[in-house]
C-alpha positions in Angstrom: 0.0 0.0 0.0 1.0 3.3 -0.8 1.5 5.9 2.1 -1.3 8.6 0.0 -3.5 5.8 0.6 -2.7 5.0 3.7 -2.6 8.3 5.0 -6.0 8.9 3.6 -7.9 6.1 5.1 -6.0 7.4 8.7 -7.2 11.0 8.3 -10.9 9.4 7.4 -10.7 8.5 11.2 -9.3 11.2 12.6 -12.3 13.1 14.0 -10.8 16.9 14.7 -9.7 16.5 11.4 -13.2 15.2 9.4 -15.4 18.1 11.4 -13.5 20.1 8.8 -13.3 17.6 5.5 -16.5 15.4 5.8 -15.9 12.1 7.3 -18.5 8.8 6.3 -21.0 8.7 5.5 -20.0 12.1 3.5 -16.8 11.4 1.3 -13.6 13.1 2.9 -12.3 15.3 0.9 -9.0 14.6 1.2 -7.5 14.2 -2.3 -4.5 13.6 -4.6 -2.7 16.3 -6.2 -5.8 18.2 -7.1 -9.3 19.0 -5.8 -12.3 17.4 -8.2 -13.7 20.1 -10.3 -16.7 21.6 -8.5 -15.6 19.8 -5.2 -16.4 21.6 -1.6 -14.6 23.8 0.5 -12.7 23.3 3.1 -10.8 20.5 1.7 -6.8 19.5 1.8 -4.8 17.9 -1.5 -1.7 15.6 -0.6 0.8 15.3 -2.4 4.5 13.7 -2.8 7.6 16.0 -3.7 10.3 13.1 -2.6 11.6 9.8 -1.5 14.8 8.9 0.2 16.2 5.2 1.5 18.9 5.2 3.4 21.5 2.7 2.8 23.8 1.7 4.9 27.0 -0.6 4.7 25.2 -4.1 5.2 22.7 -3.2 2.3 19.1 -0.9 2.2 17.9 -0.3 6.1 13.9 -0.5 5.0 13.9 3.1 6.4 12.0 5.0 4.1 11.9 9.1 4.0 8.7 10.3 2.3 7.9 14.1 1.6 4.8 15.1 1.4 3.1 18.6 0.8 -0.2 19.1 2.3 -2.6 22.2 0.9 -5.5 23.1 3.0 -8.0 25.5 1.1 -10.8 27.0 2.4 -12.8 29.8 1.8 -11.9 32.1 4.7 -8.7 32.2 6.5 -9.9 31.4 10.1 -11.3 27.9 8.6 -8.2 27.2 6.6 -5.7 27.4 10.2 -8.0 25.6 12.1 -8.2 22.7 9.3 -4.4 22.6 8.6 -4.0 23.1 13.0 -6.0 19.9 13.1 -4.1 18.0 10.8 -1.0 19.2 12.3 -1.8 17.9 16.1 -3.4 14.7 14.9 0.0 13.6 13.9 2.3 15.5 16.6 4.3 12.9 19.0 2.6 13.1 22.1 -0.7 12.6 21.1 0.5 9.7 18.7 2.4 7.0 20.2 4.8 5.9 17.1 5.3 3.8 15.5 1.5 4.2 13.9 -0.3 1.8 11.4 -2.1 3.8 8.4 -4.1 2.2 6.4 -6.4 -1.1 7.0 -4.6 -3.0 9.5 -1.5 -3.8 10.9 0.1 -6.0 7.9 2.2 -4.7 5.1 -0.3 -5.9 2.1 -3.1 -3.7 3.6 -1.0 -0.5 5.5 2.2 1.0 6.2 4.0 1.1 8.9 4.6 5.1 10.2 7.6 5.8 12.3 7.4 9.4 12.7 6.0 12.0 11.1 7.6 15.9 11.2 6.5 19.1 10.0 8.9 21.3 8.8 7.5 23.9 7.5 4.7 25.9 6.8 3.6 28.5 5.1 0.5 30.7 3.6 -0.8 31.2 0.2 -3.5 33.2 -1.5 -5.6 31.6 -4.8 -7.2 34.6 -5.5 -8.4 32.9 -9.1 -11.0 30.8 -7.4 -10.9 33.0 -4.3 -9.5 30.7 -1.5 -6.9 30.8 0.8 -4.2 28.2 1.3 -2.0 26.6 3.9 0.9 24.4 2.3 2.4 22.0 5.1 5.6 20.4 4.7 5.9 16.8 6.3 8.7 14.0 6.1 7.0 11.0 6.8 9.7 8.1 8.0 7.9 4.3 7.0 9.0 1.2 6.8 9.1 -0.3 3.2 8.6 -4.3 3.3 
């Protein structure tokens, strides 16, 4: 399974997080690189800007770094923080014992295993075209790759 997936079936159960996006029996929106023409507001778009596997002397560790970018749009400002905020503490060690399971299970064919997940940066963006605001959310996600 690929972490997008995984991560999106994760933030599906994440309540603080679906008050903003829709959770079942509403379809999170919670998408892949773009939002669905027509699709509501507030919303958030994942997607990956880079993989790294460390290798060490004795061969590949399994240790993979993923990059993701996260955009949270709304259509006001206020919304948009408290969406991206959200995400943000749902994931922050503390409040998530890692290593985490995303995804169906606790087996490899259905999830991936989550080690840590860090944000390192954020930032904030106006759309003015369709008139929404944006929050882009820089995360390394460290999983283990079977």
């Amino acid at each position: 399974m690929e972490l997008e997936d995984a991560l999106f079936k994760w933030v599906g159960t994440q309540s603080t997080v679906t008050a903003f996006i829709g959770g079942a029996p509403q379809p999170v929106r919670f998408h892949k690189l773009k939002i669905p023409q027509g699709g509501k507001m507030p919303a958030m778009v994942q997607q990956r800007s880079g993989t790294g596997r460390q290798t060490l002397q004795c061969g590949v560790d399994g240790a993979v770094a993923v990059q993701l970018q996260i955009d949270t749009y709304a259509k006001d400002w206020a919304t948009m923080a408290a969406c991206s905020r959200a995400f943000a503490r749902a994931l922050r060690p503390g409040d998530v014992t890692y290593p985490i399971w995303m995804g169906d299970g606790d087996s490899p064919s259905v999830a991936v295993k989550v080690k840590a997940a860090t944000l390192e940066n954020e930032f904030d963006l106006d759309d003015p075209e369709p008139g929404l605001c944006r929050r882009t959310q820089l995360w390394t996600f460290w999983i283990f790759e079977p």
